[in-house]
C-alpha positions in Angstrom: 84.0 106.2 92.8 86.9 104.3 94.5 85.2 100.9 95.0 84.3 101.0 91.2 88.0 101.9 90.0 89.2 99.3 92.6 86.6 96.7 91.3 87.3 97.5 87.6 91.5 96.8 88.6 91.1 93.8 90.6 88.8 92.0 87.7 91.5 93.0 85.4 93.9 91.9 88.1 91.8 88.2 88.2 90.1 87.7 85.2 92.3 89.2 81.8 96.1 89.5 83.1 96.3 85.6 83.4 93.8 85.5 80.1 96.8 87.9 78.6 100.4 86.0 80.1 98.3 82.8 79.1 98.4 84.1 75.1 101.5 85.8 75.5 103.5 83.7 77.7 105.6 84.0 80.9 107.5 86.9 80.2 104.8 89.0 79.2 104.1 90.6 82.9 105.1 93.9 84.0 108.7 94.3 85.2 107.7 97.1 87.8 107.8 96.1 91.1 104.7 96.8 92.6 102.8 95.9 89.2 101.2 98.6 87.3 97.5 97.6 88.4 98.9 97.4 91.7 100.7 100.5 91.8 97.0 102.2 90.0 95.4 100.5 93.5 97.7 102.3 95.9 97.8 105.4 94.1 93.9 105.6 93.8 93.7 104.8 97.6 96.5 107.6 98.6 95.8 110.7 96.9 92.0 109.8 95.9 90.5 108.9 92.7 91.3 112.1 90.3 94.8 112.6 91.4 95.5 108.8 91.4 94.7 107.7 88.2 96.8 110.7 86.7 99.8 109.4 88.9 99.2 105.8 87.3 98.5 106.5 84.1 102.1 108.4 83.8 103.2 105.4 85.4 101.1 103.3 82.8 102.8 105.4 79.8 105.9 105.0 80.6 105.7 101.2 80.9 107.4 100.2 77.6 110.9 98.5 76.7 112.4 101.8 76.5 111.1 103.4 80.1 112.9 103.7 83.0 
């Protein structure tokens, strides 16, 4: 279950983030520090795959001009 979720990050992370800053332009990326798709890797890898991808999906949802 872990390999898949990593797999299915890091081709996000390689193939459609640059597809999406590409149509968006530079100051499209995330202004989290680890990334969101990084911070759903380290997450998933800490506290497993159940418990991880709830930690980065609140994350995730609170990624928006008006979050923290």
């Amino acid at each position: 279950m872990n390999v898949v979720i990593m797999l299915i990050i890091r081709g996000y992370q390689l193939i459609l983030s640059p597809f999406i800053h590409w149509i968006a332009g530079p100051g499209s990326g995330c202004r989290h520090i680890p990334s969101c798709s990084e911070n759903f890797i380290i997450q998933t890898r800490e506290f497993g795959p159940y418990v991880g991808i709830k930690k980065a999906l609140v994350r995730l949802l609170n990624c928006h001009p008006w979050g923290k």
